[in-house]
C-alpha positions, 0 to 999 in steps of 0.5 A: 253864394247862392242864386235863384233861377229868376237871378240867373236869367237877370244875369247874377253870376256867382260872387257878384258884387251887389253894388253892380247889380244893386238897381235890379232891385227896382228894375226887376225885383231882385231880392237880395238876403244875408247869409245864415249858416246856423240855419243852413247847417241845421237843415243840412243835417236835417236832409242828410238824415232822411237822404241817408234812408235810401242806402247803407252808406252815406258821404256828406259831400258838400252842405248841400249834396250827398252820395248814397250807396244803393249796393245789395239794396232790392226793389225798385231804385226809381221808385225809392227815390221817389218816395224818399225825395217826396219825404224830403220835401213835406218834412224839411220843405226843400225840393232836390233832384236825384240822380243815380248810376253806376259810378259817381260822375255818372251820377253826378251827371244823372242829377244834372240831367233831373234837374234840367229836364224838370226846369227846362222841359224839352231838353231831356225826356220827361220821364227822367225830371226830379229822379234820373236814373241812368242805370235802367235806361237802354245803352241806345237811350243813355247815350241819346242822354249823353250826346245831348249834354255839354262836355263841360256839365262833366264832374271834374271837367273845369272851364280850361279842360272844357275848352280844350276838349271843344278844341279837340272836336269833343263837344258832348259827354258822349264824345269824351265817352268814347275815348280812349283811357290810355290816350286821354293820360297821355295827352291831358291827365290821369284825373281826366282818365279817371273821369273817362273811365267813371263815364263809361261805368268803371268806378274809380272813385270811391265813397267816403263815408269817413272824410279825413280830418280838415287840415286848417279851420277857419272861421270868418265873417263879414260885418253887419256893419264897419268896424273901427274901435279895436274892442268891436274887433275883440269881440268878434276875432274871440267869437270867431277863435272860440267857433273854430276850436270847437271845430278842432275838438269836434274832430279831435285835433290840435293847432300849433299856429293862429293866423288872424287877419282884418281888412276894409272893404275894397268896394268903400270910399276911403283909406283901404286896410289889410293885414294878417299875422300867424301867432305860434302857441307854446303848446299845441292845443285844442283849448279855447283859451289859449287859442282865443288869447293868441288871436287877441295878440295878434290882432292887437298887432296888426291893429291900426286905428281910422280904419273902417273893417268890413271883415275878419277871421281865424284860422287855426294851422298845422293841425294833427291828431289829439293823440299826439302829445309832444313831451317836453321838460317841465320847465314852466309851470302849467295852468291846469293839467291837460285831463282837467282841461279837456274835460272843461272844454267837454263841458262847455261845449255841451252846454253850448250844444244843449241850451244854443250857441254862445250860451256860455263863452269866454267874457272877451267875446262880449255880452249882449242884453236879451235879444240884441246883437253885437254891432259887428254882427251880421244881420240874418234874414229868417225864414218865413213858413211860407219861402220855400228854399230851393237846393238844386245839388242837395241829392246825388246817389250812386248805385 
C-alpha cells in the first residue's frame, strides 16, 4: 500500500504480493511493515490541521493530500508554504512537497514537480524543490516545466488515456496544453476537456470543503494470523460491524442492508473458501446493535468449518440521511424507542472517542486480558522516535 523510494528502485509495485518479493529481504534489506491505520488516521488529522493555516478553505482530499484555498490571502505564497511545510515537519515529523496553481490539476501537477526536483535533481530547476509554485513563474519558464513533464504525470490522465495520447503525437504536458478544448470532447471525453482547460488556467474543478456522505461503508481487515473456529470470526465480524456503524453515525445516515463476506488466502496451500451474503434489516438504522446482530447472521450462514480464513469484512449499503424516517403500523413491538437509542449510541461513542477505542463495546466482539490482542488480530508495527515516515502526496494547494 505503501512503498519507499529505495522499494521502488528494487522494483515493489503497488499491491506486490510478498511472497514474490519475500528474498529481497536478505538480498537488499527490504523491510517489510504492517498496516496501522489508527496511527495513520491520527497523523492524518494532525497534518491536516496545521495544512488548513495556509488558506481559509480546506478539502481533505485523501489521507494523505489536501487542497488549500490561497484566494484574497496577501503576501508572499512561496514563502508561506514554506513556513508552513517546515511547521509541519518539526511538530508532526513528516516531510511533504507543495504545490500551488491556479487550478487543481496545475497544482497537482506543481506538487508532482516539487517532489521530482527535490529527489532527482536535475530534472526540474532547483529553486521549484519542496515548494513549487506555477503561479509566479514566466509563461516562458512554465512551459519549459510543462514541456519537461510526461503526459501521464497529468491528475486525471490514467494509463489507457495516456497511451492514447502518445498515439496522438501528445507526449508532454505542454502538448496536451495546447489543444483544443472542443476537439478533445469531441474525440476522447468531456472529463479529458476539462482536464485540458484545468491546464491551461480555466478551473473547472471546484473545492470541496464539505465531501458528500459516503454512499457504502466498509470495514475490512486481514488477519494476524488464519482463522478457522466460527467464534474467532465472531469477534472479528462484531468488531468490524461495531467500526462501520460509528462511521455511519459519524455522518448521520442510516443502513438498510449488511453484507458480510470471509474468504482464504489465494496465496496458501489448501482448500480455498470465499462467500459473501447481504442481510436486509427490519428497520433502517445506524445502531450498533442490531447491525452487529445482522453481520452475525449472516456469517453464521456462509460459514463453513475446515477452512483457514485470512480475511473478512462489513459492509453497510443503501445509506441515506438520518433525517429520513420511514413510518410504518406499529405492529410489532419495538425494543426501546429511537431518541433513547440514539442517545445511547451517543454515549457510547463518547466514551470510545474520550478513554480510546474499543473501550466500551458489545460482549460478542470479545475480551482481551490488559495488554493482549485478539488471535485474529493484526500485528502492527509502532513507531519508533527515531523512523521518520515520508508522504509524498500529504500537501497540494491551489491558488
Amino acid at each position: 500500500m505503501a512503498r519507499s523510494n529505495e522499494a521502488k528502485e528494487l522494483g515493489v509495485r503497488m499491491g506486490h504480493p510478498w511472497h514474490e518479493i519475500r528474498h529481497l529481504e536478505h538480498q537488499a534489506g527490504l523491510v517489510a511493515l504492517s498496516a496501522n491505520f489508527a496511527l495513520y488516521g491520527d497523523m492524518s488529522d494532525r497534518m491536516a490541521s496545521l495544512v488548513a493555516a495556509l488558506g481559509h478553505r480546506h478539502e481533505v482530499y485523501s489521507i494523505d493530500e489536501s487542497f488549500v484555498d490561497l484566494s484574497g490571502i496577501r503576501g508572499d505564497m512561496t514563502e508561506r508554504a514554506h513556513a508552513i511545510r517546515a511547521r509541519v515537519l518539526q511538530w508532526v515529523g513528516i516531510p511533504c512537497g507543495v504545490g500551488i496553481a491556479h487550478t487543481k490539476t496545475l497544482a497537482k501537477l506543481a506538487n508532482h514537480v516539487a517532489k521530482t526536483a527535490e529527489r532527482k535533481p536535475g530534472s526540474y530547476p532547483s529553486k521549484l524543490a519542496q515548494v513549487c509554485n506555477l503561479a509566479q513563474l514566466p509563461r516562458e519558464d512554465l512551459d519549459a516545466v510543462l514541456d519537461s513533464t510526461d503526459v501521464g504525470e497529468v491528475w486525471g490522465v490514467g494509463r489507457k488515456i495516456a497511451a492514447q495520447l502518445k498515439v496522438a503525437g501528445i507526449e508532454t504536458v505542454l502538448d496536451l496544453a495546447r489543444l483544443d478544448p472542443a476537439t478533445v470532447r469531441r474525440r476522447w471525453s468531456v472529463v479529458l476537456e476539462r482536464t485540458v482547460r484545468e491546464l491551461q488556467g480555466m478551473p473547472c474543478i471546484g473545492l470541496d470543503d464539505q465531501p458528500p456522505p459516503k454512499k457504502e461503508i466498509a470495514c475490512t481487515r486481514s488477519f494476524g494470523q488464519p482463522v478457522s473456529g466460527l467464534a474467532d470470526l465472531e469477534q472479528a465480524v462484531s468488531t468490524f460491524a461495531s467500526m462501520a456503524a460509528q462511521k455511519l453515525r459519524r455522518q448521520s445516515s442510516h443502513t438498510a442492508y449488511v453484507l458480510v463476506f470471509i474468504h482464504t488466502s489465494p496465496y496458501r496451500k489448501g482448500p480455498q473458501y470465499a462467500r459473501s451474503i447481504t442481510v436486509p434489516l427490519l428497520r433502517a438504522t445506524s445502531d450498533t446493535v442490531p447491525v452487529v446482530n445482522a453481520a452475525l447472521a449472516g456469517l453464521r450462514r456462509i460459514y463453513r468449518p475446515g477452512y483457514a480464513f485470512i480475511k473478512a469484512g462489513v459492509m453497510l449499503l443503501d445509506l441515506h440521511s438520518a433525517k429520513l424516517r420511514q413510518g410504518e403500523l406499529d405492529l410489532e413491538p419495538q425494543e426501546a424507542k429511537d431518541c433513547t437509542r440514539e442517545r445511547l449510541m451517543g454515549v457510547l461513542d463518547e466514551l470510545n472517542q474520550r478513554y480510546g477505542r474499543g473501550t466500551l463495546k458489545l460482549a460478542s466482539a470479545g475480551v482481551e486480558a490488559l495488554g493482549e490482542r485478539a488471535s485474529w488480530a493484526m500485528r502492527q508495527e509502532r513507531r519508533s522516535p527515531a523512523y521518520t515516515t515520508c508522504w509524498d502526496d500529504m500537501l497540494v494547494v491551489g491558488e
